[in-house]
ZAVO-760657 format. One line per field, with one value per atom (N, C-alpha, C): residue number from 1; residue in one letter; atom name; z, y, x. Coordinates in pm, 1 decimal. Each point is the difference from the previous one (the first is absolute). Layout:
seq: NUM,...
type: A,...
atom: CA,...
Z: Z,...
Y: Y,...
X: X,...
This chain:
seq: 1,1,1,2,2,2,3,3,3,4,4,4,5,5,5,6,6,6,7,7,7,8,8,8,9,9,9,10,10,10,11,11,11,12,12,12,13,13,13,14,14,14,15,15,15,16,16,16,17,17,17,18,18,18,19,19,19,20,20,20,21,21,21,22,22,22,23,23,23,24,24,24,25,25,25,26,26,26,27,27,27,28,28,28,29,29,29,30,30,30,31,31,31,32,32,32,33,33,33,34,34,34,35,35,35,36,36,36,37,37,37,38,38,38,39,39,39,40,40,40,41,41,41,42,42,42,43,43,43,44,44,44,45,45,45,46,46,46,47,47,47,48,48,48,49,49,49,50,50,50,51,51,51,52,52,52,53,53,53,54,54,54,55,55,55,56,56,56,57,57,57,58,58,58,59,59,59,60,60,60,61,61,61,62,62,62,63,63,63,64,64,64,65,65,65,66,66,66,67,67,67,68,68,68,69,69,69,70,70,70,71,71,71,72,72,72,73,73,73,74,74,74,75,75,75,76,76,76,77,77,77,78,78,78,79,79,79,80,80,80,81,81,81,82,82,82,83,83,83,84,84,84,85,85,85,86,86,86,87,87,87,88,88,88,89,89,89,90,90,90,91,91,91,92,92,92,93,93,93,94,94,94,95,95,95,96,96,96,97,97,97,98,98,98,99,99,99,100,100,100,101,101,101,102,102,102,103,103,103,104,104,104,105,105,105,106,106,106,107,107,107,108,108,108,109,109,109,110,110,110,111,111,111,112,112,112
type: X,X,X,X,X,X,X,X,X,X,X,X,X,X,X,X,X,X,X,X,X,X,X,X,X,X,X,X,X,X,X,X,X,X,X,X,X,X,X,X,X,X,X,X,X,X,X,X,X,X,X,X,X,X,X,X,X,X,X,X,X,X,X,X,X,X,X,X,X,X,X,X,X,X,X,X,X,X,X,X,X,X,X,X,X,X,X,X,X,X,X,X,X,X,X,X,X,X,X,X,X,X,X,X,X,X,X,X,X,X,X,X,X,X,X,X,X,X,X,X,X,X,X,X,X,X,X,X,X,X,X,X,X,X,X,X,X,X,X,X,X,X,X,X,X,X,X,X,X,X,X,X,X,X,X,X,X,X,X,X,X,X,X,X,X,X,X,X,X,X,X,X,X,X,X,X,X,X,X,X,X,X,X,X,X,X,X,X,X,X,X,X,X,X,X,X,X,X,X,X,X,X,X,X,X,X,X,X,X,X,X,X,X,X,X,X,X,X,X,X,X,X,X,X,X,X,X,X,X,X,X,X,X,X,X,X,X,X,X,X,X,X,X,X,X,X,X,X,X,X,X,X,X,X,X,X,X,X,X,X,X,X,X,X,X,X,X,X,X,X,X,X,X,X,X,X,X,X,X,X,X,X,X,X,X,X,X,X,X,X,X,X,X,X,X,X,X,X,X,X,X,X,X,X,X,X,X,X,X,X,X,X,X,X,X,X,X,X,X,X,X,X,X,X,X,X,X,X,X,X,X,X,X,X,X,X
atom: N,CA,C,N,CA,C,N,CA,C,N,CA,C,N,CA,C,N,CA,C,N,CA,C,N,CA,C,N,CA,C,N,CA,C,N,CA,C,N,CA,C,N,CA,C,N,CA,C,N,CA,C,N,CA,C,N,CA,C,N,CA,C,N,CA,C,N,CA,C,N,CA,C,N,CA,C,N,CA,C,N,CA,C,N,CA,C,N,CA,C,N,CA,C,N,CA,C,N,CA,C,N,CA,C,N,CA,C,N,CA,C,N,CA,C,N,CA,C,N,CA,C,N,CA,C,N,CA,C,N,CA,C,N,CA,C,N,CA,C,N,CA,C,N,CA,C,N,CA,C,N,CA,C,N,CA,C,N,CA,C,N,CA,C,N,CA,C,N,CA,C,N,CA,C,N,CA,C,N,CA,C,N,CA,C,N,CA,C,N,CA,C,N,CA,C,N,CA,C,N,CA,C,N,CA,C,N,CA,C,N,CA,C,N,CA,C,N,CA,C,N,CA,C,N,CA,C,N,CA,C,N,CA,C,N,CA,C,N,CA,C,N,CA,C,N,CA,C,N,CA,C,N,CA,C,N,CA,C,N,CA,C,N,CA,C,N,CA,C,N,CA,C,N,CA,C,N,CA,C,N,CA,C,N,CA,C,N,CA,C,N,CA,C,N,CA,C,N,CA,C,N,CA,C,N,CA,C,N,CA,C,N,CA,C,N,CA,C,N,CA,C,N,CA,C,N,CA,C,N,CA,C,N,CA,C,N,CA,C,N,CA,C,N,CA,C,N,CA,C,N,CA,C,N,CA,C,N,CA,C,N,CA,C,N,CA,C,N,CA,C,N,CA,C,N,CA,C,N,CA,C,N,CA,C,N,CA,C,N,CA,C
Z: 481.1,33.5,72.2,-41.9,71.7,62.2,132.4,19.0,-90.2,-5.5,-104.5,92.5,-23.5,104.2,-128.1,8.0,-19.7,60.4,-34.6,98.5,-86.1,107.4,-31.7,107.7,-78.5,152.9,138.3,-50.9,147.4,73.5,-77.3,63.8,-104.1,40.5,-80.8,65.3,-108.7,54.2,-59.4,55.7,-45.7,-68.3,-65.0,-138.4,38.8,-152.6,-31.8,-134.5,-51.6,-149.1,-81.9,-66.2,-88.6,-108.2,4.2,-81.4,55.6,-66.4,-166.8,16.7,-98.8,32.8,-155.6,29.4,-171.7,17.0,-112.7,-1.3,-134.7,41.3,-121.4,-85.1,-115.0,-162.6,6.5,48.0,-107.6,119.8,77.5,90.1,8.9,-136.2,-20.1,-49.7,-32.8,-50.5,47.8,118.8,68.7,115.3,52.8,72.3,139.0,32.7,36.1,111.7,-105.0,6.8,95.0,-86.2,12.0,158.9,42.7,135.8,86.7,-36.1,78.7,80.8,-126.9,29.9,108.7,-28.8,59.6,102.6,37.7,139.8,66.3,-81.1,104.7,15.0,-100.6,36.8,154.8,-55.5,125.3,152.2,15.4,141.7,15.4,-64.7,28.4,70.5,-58.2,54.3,100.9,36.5,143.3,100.7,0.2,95.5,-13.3,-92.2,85.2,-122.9,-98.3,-93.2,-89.8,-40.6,14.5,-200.1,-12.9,-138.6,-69.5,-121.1,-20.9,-105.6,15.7,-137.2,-92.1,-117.5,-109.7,-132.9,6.0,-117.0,-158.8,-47.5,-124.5,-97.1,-89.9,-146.5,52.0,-33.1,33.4,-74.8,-163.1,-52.2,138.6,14.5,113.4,137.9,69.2,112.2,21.7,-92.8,-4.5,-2.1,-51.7,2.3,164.2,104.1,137.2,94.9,-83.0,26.3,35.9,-45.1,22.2,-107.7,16.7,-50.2,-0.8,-33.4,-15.9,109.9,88.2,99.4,-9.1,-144.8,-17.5,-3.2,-65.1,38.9,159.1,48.6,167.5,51.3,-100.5,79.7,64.9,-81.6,116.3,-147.1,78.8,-134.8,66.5,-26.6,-1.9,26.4,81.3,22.0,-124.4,-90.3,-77.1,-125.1,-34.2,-107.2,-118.3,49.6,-68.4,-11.2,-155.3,-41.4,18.3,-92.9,-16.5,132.5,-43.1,69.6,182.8,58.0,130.4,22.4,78.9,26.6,119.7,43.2,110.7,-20.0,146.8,-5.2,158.4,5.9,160.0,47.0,106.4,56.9,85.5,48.0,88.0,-155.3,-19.1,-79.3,72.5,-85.7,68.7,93.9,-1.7,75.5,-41.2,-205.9,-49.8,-22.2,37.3,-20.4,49.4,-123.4,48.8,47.5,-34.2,49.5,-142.3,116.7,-166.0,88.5,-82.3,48.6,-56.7,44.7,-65.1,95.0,-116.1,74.8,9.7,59.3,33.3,80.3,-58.6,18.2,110.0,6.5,158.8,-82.0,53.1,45.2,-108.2,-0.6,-18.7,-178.1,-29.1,-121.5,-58.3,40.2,-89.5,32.0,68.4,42.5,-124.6,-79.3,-71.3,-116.1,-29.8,-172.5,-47.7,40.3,-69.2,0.2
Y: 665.2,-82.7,85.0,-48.8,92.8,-95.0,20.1,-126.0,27.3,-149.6,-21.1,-110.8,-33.7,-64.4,-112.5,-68.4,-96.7,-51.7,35.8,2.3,-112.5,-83.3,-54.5,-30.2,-35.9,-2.2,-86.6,-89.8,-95.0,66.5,58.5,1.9,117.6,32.4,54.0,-24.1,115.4,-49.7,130.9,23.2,113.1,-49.5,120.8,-82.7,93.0,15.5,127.6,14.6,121.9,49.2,78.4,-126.8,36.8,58.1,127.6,86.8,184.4,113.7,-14.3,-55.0,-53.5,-13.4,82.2,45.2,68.4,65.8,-20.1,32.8,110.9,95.2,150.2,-92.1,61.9,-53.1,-12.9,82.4,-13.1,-123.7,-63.8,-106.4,-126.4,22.8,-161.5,-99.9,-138.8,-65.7,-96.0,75.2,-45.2,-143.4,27.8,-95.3,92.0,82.4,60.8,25.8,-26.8,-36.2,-147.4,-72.0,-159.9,-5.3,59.3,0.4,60.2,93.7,61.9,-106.3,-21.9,-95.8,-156.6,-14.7,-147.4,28.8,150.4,43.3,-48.1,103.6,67.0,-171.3,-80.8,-164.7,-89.4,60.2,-54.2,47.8,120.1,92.6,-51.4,37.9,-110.9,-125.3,-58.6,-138.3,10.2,41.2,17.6,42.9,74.4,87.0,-99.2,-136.8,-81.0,61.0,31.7,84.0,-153.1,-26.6,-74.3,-6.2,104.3,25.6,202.0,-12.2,142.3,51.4,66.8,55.0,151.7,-34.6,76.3,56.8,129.5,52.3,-1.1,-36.6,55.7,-144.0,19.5,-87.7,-166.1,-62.3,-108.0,-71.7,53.2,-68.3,26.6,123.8,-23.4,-52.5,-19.6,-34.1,-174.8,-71.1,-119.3,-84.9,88.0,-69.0,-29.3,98.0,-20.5,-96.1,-83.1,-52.6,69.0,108.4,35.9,-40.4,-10.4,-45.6,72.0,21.1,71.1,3.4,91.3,-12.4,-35.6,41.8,-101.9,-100.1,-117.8,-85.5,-106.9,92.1,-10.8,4.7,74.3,56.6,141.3,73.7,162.7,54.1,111.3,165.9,58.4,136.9,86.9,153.8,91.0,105.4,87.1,-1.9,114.7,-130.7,-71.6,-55.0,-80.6,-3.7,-61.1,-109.1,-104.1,-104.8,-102.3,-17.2,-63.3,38.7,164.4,70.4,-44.3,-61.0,-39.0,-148.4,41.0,-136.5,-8.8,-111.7,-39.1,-112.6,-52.2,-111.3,-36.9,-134.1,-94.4,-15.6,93.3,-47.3,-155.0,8.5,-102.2,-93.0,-122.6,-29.4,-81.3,63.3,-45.4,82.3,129.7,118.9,35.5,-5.6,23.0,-55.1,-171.3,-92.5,27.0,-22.3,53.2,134.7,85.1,132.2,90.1,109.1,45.4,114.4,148.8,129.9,100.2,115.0,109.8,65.1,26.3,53.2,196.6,19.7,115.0,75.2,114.1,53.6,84.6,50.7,134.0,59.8,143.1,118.3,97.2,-36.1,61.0,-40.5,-90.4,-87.9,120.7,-26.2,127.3,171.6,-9.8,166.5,42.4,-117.2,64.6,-22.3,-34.8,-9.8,-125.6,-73.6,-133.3,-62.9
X: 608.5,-113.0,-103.9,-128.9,-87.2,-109.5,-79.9,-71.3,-143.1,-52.3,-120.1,-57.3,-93.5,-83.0,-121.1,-10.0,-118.2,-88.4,-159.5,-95.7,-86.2,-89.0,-140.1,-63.7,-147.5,-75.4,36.5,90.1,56.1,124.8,62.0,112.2,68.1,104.0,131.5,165.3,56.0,177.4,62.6,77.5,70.4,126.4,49.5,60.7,88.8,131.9,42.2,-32.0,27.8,2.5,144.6,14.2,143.1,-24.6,-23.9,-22.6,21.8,-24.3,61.6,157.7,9.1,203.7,-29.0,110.7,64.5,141.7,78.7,137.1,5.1,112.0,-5.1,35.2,-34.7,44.5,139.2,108.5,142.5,15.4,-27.2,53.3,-84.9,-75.3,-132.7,114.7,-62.0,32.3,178.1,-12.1,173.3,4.1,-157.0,-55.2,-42.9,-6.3,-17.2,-167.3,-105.2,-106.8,-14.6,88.5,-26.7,88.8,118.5,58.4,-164.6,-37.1,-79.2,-125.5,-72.8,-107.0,61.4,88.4,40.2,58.2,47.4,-3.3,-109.0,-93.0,-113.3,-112.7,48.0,-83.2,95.0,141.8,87.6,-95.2,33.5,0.2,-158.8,-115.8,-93.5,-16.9,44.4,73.2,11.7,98.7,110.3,-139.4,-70.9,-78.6,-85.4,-42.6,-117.7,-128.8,16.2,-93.0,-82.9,-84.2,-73.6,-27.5,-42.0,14.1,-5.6,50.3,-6.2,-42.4,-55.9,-65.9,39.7,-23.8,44.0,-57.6,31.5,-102.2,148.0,-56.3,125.0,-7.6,55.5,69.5,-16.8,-98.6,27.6,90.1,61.8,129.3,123.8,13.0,107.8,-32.1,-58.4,-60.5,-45.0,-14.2,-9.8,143.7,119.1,131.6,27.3,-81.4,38.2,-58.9,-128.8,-107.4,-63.1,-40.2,-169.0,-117.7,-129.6,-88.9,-113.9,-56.2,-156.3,-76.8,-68.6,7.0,-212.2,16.7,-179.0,-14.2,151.5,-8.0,-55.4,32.5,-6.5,-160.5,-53.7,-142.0,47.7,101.5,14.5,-33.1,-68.1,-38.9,81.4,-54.6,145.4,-80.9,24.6,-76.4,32.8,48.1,64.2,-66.7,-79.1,-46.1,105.9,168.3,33.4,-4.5,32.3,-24.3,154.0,63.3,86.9,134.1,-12.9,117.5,-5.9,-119.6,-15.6,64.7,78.2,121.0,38.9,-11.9,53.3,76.4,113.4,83.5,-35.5,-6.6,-53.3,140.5,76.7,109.4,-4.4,-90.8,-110.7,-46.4,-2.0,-68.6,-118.2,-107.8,-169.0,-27.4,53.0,-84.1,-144.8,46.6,-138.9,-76.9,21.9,-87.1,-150.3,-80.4,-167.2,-27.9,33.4,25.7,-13.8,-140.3,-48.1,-15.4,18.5,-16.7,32.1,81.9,36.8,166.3,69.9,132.6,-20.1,69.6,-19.2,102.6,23.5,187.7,-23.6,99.6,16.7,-58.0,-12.1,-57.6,114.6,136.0,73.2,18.7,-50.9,26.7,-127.7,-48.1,-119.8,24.7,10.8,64.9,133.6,75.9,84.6,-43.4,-157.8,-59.5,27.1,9.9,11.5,-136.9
């Protein structure tokens, strides 16, 4: 997890960012991936995390409830479309809430 933050002109909230996750090839497809992510939505949880956001596959990423995070009224500093996802641990955090998400420091420092 890395922190990501959502800003607009009233206000913001700090988030986390469940991303990159990725598992080596000879060990895909075991569940592996799928333990990972429902960790990292658990431990969220637990710490009081509000909602989290995610860059990647919205075929895989919607099985966890995530959703489009344009749906919401959020862009995305890196211009993605579909692949921008978030899930409301909190439901109605994003209610009326329009802005831009935006990752650590460290999330761009490794090329993503």
């Amino acid at each position: 997890m890395l922190p990501a933050s959502a800003t607009a002109k009233e206000y913001g909230w700090n988030t986390l960012g469940l991303s990159p996750v990725a598992v080596i090839p000879a060990w895909q497809r075991q569940g592996i991936g799928k333990a990972l992510v429902s960790e990292g939505i658990e431990r969220c949880r637990s710490i009081g995390c509000s909602v989290i956001a995610v860059l990647g596959d919205p075929g895989y990423y919607t099985q966890f409830g995530f959703s489009r995070a344009a749906d919401f009224g959020l862009g995305n500093e890196y211009q993605a479309g579909d692949e921008s996802m978030v899930i409301e641990l909190s439901p109605g955090t994003l209610e009326n809430f329009t802005g831009m998400v935006s990752y650590a420091t460290e999330f761009r420092e490794i090329g993503v």
